[in-house]
Structure formats: C-alpha cells, structure tokens
DRENNUGU-496853 format. One record per residue (C-alpha): x, z negated, y. Coordinates in pm, 1 decimal, always signed. Example, Ala and Ser with C-alpha at 12.3 -4.5 7.8 and 13.67 -1.06 7.14 Angstrom:
2
+1230.0; -780.0; -450.0
+1367.0; -714.0; -106.0
***
This chain:
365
-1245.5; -831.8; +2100.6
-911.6; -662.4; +1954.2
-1002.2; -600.1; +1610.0
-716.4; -620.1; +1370.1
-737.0; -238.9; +1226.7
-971.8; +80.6; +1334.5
-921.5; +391.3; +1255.0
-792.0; +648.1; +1506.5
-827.6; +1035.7; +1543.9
-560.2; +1228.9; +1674.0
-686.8; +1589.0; +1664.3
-894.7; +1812.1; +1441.6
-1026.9; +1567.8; +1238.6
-1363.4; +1678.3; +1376.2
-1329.4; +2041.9; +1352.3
-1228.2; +2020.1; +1029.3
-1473.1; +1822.6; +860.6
-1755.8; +2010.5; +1040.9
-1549.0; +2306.3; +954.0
-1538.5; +2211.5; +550.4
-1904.6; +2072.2; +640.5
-1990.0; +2460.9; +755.0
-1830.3; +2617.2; +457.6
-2040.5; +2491.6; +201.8
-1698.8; +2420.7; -4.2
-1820.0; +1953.6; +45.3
-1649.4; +1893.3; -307.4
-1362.0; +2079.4; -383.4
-1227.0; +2354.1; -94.3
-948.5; +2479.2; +142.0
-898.6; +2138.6; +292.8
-826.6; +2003.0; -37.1
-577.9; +2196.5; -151.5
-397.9; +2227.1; +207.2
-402.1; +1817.7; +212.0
-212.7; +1849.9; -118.8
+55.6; +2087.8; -4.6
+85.3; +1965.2; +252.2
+174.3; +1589.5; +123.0
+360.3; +1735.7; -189.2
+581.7; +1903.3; +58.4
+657.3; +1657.4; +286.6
+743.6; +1458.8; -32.4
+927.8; +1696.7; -192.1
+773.7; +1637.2; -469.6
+671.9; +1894.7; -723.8
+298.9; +1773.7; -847.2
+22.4; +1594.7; -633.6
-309.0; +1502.3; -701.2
-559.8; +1333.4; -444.7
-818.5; +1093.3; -569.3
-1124.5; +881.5; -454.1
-919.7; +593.6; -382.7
-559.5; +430.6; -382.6
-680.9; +259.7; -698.4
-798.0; +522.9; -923.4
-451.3; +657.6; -834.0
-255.3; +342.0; -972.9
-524.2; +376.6; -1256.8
-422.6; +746.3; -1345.9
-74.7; +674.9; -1332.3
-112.8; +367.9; -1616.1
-343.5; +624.5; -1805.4
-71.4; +915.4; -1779.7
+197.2; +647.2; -1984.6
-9.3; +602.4; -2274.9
+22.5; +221.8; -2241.7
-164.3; +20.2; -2507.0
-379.3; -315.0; -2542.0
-118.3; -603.5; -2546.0
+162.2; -346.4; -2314.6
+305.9; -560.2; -2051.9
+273.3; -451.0; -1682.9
+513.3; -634.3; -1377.5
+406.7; -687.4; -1070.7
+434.0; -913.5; -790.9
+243.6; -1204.1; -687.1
+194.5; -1153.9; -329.4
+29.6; -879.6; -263.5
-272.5; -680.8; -303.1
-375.5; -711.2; -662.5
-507.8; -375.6; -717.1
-223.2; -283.1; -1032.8
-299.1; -610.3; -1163.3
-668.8; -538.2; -1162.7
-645.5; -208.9; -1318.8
-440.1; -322.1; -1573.3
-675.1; -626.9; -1676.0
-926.0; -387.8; -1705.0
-695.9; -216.7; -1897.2
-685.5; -483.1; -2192.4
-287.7; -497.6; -2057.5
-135.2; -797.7; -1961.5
+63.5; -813.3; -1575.1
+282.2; -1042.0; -1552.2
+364.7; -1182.6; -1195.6
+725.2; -1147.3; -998.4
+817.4; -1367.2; -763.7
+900.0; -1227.9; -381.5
+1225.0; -1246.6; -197.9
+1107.7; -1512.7; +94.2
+1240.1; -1282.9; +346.8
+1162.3; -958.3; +232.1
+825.7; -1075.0; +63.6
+910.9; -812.9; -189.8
+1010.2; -819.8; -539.9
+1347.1; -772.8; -623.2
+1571.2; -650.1; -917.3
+1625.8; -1039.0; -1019.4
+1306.7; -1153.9; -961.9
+1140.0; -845.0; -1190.3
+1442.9; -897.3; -1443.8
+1299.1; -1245.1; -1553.0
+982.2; -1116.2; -1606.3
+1120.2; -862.4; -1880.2
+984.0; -877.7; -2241.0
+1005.8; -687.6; -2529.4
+654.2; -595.1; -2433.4
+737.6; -480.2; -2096.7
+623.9; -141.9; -2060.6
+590.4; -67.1; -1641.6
+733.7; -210.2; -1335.2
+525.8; -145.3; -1013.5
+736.0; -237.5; -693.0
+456.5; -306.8; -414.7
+560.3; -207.0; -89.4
+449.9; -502.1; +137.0
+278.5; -412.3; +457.7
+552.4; -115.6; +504.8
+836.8; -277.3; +349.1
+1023.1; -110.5; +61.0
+1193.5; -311.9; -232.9
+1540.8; -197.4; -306.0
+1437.4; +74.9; -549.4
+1821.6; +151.9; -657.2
+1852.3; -152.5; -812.0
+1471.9; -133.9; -960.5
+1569.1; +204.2; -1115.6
+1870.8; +96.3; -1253.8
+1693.0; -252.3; -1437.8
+1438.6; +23.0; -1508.6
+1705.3; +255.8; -1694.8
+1866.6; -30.4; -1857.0
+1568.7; -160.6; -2028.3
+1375.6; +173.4; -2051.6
+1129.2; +91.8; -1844.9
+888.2; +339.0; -1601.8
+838.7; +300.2; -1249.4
+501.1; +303.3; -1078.7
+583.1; +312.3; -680.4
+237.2; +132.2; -518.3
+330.3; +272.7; -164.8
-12.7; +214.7; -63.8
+97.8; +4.0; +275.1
+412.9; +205.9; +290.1
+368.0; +598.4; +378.3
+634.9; +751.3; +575.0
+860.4; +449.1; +531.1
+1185.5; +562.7; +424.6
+1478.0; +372.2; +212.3
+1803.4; +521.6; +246.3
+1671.9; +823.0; +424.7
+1434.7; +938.1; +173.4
+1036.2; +899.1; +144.0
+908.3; +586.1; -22.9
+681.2; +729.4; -273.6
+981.0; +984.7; -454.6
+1173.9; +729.1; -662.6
+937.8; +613.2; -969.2
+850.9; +809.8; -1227.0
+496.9; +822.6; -1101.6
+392.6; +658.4; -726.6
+88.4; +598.7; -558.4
-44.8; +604.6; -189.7
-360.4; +506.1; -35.9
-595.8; +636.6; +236.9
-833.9; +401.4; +323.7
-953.6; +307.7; +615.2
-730.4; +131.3; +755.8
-387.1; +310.4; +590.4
-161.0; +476.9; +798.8
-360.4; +787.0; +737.0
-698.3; +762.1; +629.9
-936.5; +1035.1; +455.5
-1232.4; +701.3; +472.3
-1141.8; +654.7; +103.8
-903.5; +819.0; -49.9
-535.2; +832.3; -244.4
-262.3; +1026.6; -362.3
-78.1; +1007.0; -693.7
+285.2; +1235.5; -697.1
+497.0; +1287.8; -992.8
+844.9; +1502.0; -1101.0
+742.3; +1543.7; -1451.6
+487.9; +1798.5; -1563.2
+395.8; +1626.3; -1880.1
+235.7; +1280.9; -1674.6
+104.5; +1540.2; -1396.1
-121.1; +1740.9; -1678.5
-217.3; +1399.5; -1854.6
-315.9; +1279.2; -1510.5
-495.4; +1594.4; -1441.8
-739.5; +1575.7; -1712.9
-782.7; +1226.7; -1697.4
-896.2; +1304.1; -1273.6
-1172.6; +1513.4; -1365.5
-1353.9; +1431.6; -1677.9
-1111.2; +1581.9; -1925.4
-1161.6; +1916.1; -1791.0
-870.4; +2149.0; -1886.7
-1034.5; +2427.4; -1625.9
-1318.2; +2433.6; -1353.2
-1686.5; +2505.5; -1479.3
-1611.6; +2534.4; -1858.5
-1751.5; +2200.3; -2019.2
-1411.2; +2159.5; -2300.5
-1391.7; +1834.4; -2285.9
-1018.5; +1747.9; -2396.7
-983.2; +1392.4; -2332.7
-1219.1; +1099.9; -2224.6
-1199.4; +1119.2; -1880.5
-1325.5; +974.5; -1568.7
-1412.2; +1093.3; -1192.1
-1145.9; +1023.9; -967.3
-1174.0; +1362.3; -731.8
-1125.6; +1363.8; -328.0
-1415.9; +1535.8; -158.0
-1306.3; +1818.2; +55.1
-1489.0; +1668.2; +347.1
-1228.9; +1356.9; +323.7
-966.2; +1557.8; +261.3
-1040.7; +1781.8; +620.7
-1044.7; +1421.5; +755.0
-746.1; +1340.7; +612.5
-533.9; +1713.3; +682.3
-631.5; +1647.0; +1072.9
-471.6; +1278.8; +1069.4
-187.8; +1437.1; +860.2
-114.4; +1738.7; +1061.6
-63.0; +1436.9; +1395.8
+221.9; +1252.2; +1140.6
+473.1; +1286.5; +1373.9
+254.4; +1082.2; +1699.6
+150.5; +803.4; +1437.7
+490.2; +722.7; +1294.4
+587.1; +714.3; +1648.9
+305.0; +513.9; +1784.7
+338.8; +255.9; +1494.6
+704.7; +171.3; +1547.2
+625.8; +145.3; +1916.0
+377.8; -145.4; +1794.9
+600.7; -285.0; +1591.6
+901.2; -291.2; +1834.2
+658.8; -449.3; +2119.4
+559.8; -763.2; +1865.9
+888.9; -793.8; +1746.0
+1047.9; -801.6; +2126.2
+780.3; -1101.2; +2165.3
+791.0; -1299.1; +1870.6
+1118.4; -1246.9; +1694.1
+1309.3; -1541.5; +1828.2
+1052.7; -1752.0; +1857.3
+1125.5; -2118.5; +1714.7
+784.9; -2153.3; +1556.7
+763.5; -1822.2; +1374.5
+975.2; -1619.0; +1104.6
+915.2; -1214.4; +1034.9
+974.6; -1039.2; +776.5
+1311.9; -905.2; +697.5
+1372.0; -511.6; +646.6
+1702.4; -500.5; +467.9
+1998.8; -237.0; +519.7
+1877.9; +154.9; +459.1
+1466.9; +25.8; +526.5
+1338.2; +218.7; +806.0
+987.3; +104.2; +820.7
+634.9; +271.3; +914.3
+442.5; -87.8; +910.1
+71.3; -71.4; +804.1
+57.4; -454.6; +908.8
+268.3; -659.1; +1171.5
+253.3; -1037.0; +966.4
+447.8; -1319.6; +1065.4
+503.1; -1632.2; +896.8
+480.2; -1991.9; +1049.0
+771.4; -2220.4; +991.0
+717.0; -2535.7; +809.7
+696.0; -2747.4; +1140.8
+406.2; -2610.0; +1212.7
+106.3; -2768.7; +1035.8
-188.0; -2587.0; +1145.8
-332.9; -2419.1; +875.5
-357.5; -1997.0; +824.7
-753.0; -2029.4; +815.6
-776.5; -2283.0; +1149.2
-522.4; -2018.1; +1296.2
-764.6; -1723.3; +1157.9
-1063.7; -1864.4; +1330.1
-922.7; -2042.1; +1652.1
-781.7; -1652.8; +1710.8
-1086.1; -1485.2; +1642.4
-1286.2; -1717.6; +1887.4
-1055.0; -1639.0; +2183.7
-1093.9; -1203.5; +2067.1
-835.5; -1161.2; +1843.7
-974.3; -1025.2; +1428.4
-673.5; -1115.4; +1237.5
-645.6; -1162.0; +847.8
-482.8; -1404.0; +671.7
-198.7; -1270.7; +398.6
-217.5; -1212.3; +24.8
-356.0; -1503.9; -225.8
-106.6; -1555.7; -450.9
-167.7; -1446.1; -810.6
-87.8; -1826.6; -945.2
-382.4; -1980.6; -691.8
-639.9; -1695.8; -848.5
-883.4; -1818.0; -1126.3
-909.4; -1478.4; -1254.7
-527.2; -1445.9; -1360.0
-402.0; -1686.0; -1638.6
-224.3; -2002.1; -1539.0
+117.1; -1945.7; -1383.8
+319.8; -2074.9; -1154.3
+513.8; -1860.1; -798.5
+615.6; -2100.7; -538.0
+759.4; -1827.8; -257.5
+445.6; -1676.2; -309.6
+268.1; -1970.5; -280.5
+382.2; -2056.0; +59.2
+333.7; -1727.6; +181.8
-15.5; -1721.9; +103.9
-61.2; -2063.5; +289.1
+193.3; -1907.1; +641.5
+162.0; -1581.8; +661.2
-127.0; -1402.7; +882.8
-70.8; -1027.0; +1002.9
-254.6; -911.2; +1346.1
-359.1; -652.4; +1477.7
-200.0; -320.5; +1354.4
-337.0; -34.2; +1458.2
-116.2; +289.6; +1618.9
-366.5; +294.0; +1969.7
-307.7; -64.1; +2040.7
-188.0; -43.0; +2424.2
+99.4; -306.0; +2497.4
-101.2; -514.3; +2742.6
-293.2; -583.3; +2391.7
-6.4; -635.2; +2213.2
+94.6; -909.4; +2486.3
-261.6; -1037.7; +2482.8
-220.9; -1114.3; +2085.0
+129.3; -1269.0; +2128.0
+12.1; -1514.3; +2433.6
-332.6; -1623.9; +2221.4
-110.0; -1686.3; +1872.0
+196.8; -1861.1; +2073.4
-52.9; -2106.7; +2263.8
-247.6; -2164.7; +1955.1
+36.1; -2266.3; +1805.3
+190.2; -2443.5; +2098.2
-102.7; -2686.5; +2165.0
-108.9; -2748.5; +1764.4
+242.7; -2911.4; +1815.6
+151.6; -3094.3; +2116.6
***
C-alpha cells in the first residue's frame, strides 16, 4: 500500500523530544522558543506565536481584529473550511469566493464581488501549495480597507515573487499537522508586523495572561499553547527545511513529467512569480471522462494506492447557507490529489501514475 501522506523524520526529531522529554521543561521550554525564532526569522517577520493547531491560529488572528456578530468574513469555496468554521462559531458571517478554474484559487475579481459594506476580512487560502496573487489582494484590500488573513496552512516555504507566503497579510497563519510540510503532530503558527494584533493575540493564546504564573486575568481568553515536546518535534523537521523543500519539488516534478500532457487529465496552474512547495499533488479529470472521484478513490485504493478526493464545495455543504459556486462545484466532483509525501521514491511515483492512467483508460474503453 502507498498511503497518500506519512510523516517523515529527517534528523533530531528524536533527540530532541527525548531531550525536552529529559528536561522536565513538557509545556513551555527551550524548544519552544527556538521553534519560534527560528520560523520568525526565516519569515522575517517581527512577532510569532505557535499554537495547538493551524485552527486556533486562524481563530486568534479573527480575535486580534476585534470583528463583531454580523462582520463579514471572505473566503473561498474550495478549500478546507477551517476560516469558515471559526468564523461561524464566531456569530460572523463568511461569505464564499469563487476559484480561478486553473489556479483553484481565489482571485482579486472573484473576492471583489463578494465585497459588502459589512466586509470586514479577506482570507486568501493557499490551495495545496499554490499562492493567490496577493498584490492584487492587497491592493482590493487597501482600496476598500479591508485586513488580510494569509491561511498558508498547505503553503509553507512557497514563495510569490521571491518572498515567503505567509509575510503579506496583516496577520497569516500556518499549520503543522500531521501531514503539513512540517509537522510538530498538531500544531500552528500565527506571524504578524504589527505589535498591537501580536499583544491582543498574545493574551487571547494563553488565558488572558499578561505574564507567566500571576493569575491577572486581562481578557477572556482561551488555551491555544504548543507543548514544548511538539515544538522539539517540530525544530528537528525545521532545522532539515532545506532536504524537504528539495525532496517535495522532486515529487512534484516526477508527477508532473508523467501526467502533464496527458489528454485525460488537467493540473493545476502556478501562475508567473509562484514558486511552489506543494503539500498535495491533485489533478483534475477532464469532462470526457465520466468516472466518478469516489469510484476513482476506491478502484485506486483496491489496487494500493490511499488517495483523497478534493475539497467539498461550500455551496454542496448543509451546514453553510444556500449559495451557489459552479468552478467550485466541478472541482469538488474532478479533482483527487495522491500521494504527497517528500520520501516517496520515483518507482512509487510511477507506480501511482500507471494505476490512475489505466483506471482511467479502461473507464473510456
């Protein structure tokens, strides 16, 4: 079986986390705050803070804005629904964007009819490692006074015009879960410029806590901290950045040498100044092709092949009011994304692209 993600350990992950394990320091520690530099730097960014999840980041950053019952939230309507989420449990509304159907990302026209009066914060989701074009974002942001949450959750170390995804909002938001591109088990990341969101957010991280072991409660806050065991996990991925970028554009230039011209199969497009770090390789069937994403799903996983199907689309959720995307639509119904992980050896690679191409072959035929 090729699963379609697994973690991978590159070098002291071990040491480390028996190291923090050791110390005594399993909450807060040395690993912590070294994880934290160490990401702030690379960002170039002045103020970090790590939290329990990719989540609870995108939740800090909507808590650092002030936003208010009613306050409208954009985002898009393929992709993973965590902003949406957080702001329904927010009492705000989101309001759904349409995709670019080549970029599967949300674009300055597509957000633009989505603006209100209401309208409040824009979160460009970074699609499996794609990045929107955040220089015209910023500047519909500007124009309407609008903030910017980044959700570069799918997206770290992917660049746009040579700089960092993740250092263009006014407050952005990475994940470490699992299956991430780096991965502290659970885990996230929330990086800001201004000081003012960076001590909101800091309260609201830890209880409302304006300093460690004095109970002065400031503000009602919540629980969002990184352990320091995750976070040794997490500096020892980190520390290998450089082999993991590497190894995942290696994946994604072997898939894309073997499926990229195929007639029966589109991929997604990475426009101009995107230099991707993919978290998933998807691909989208043409419209020829009739066989549906959950006969694909299970026809691939019974010749040894996990795969997973792509993102719902907002408008086919029950939870979400009634609304209508139709890009998204059909990319919930023809995309699928296989297996993604760094270690995957090419002989892997060609075992995925031979099982999906016959599949899809002998559906034709």
């Amino acid at each position: 079986m090729i699963p379609w993600n697994r973690p991978d350990y590159w070098g002291n992950e071990r040491k480390y986390v028996l190291d923090a394990l050791d110390s005594l320091w399993i909450s807060g520690g040395d690993y912590h705050q070294r994880l934290t530099d160490g990401l702030t730097d690379w960002l170039e960014m002045p103020h970090g803070i790590l939290t329990s999840n990719g989540t609870t980041a995108l939740h800090l950053a909507m808590l650092a804005l002030e936003l208010k019952a009613g306050d409208e939230i954009i985002v898009p309507g393929f992709c993973f629904l965590a902003a949406a989420n957080i702001a329904t449990n927010m009492h705000l509304k989101p309001v759904f964007a349409e995709v670019d159907p080549r970029t599967w990302l949300v674009t300055a026209e597509t957000l633009e009819r989505c603006i209100t009066p209401r309208t409040r914060v824009i979160v460009p989701v970074h699609t499996y490692g794609n990045v929107c074009d955040m220089n015209a974002i910023l500047e519909l942001a500007k124009r309407h006074n609008i903030c910017v949450i980044e959700d570069c959750a799918e997206s770290l170390f992917s660049t746009y015009e040579n700089k960092q995804c993740g250092t263009f909002g006014h407050i952005n938001c990475f994940s470490f879960q699992a299956t991430k591109t780096i991965t502290t088990g659970e885990g996230g990341f929330v990086v800001t410029r201004d000081t003012s969101f960076y001590e909101t957010m800091r309260l609201y991280h830890s209880h409302g806590l304006a300093q460690r072991g004095r109970y002065d409660h400031q503000i009602h806050g919540f629980n969002f901290r990184l352990t320091n065991l995750q976070a040794a996990l997490g500096l020892g991925q980190f520390e290998k950045r450089d082999a993991i970028i590497e190894a995942r554009k290696q994946m994604h230039k072997l898939y894309t040498g073997r499926l990229a011209k195929n007639e029966h199969l589109t991929l997604q497009v990475f426009e101009e100044g995107v230099e991707p770090v993919l978290w998933a390789f998807a691909i989208e069937l043409k419209d020829h092709v009739k066989l549906s994403i959950s006969d694909l799903f299970m026809q691939m996983l019974d010749r040894g092949v996990e795969t997973r199907p792509g993102f719902i689309s907002s408008s086919l959720l029950s939870i979400f009011e009634p609304h209508r995307l139709n890009v998204c639509e059909n990319l919930s119904n023809r995309v699928i994304s296989l297996p993604s992980y760094p270690t995957l050896k090419s002989s892997e690679i060609n075992q995925v692209c031979d099982t999906l191409l016959d599949i899809i072959e002998r559906s034709i035929s």
